[in-house]
C-alpha positions, 0 to 999 in steps of 0.5 A, spaced: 476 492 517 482 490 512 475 493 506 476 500 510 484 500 510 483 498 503 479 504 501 484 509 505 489 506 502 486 508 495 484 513 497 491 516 499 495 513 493 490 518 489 490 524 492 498 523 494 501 520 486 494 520 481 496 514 479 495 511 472 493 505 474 492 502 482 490 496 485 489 494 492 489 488 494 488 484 502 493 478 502 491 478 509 487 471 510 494 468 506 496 470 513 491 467 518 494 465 524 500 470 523 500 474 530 499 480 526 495 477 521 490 475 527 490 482 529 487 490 527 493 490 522 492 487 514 497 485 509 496 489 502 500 489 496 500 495 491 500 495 485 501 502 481 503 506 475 504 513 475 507 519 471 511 521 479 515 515 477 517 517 471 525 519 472 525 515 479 529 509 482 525 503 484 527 504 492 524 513 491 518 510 488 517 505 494 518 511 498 513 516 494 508 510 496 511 509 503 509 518 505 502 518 501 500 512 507 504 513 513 500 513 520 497 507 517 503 504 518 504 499 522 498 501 526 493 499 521 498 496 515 502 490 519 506 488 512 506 491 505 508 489 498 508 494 493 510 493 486 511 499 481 509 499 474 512 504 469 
């Protein structure tokens, strides 16, 4: 499950911000025994760099992040870690 949602997420952070670099990552069995954790929902972190960012704050690059996954959120998403490189 958490290989498919991580595929998804890839492939909406490329198509929404063409990113320069990406990389996601389940930190879901970090979790193990989180309610959540033991349910249909993953936690990820996100690491990107992309040129959108560029003249953004740190909370309008979140956001940026937040729109290109939304559905996935919570329902497929319980937590997400996003750390913006510029």
């Amino acid at each position: 499950m958490s290989t498919q949602t991580m595929k998804e997420i890839k492939s909406r952070l490329i198509t929404a911000l063409q990113p320069s670099s990406l990389e996601v990552l389940d930190d879901s069995a970090a979790h193990r025994g989180h309610l959540a954790a033991d349910s249909e929902q993953g936690h990820f972190t996100v690491i990107i760099s992309s040129a959108h960012f560029v003249t953004l704050s740190l909370v309008d690059c979140h956001k940026l992040v937040y729109q290109a996954l939304g559905d996935l959120l919570p329902h497929k998403i319980h937590a997400l870690k996003i750390k913006i490189v510029k």
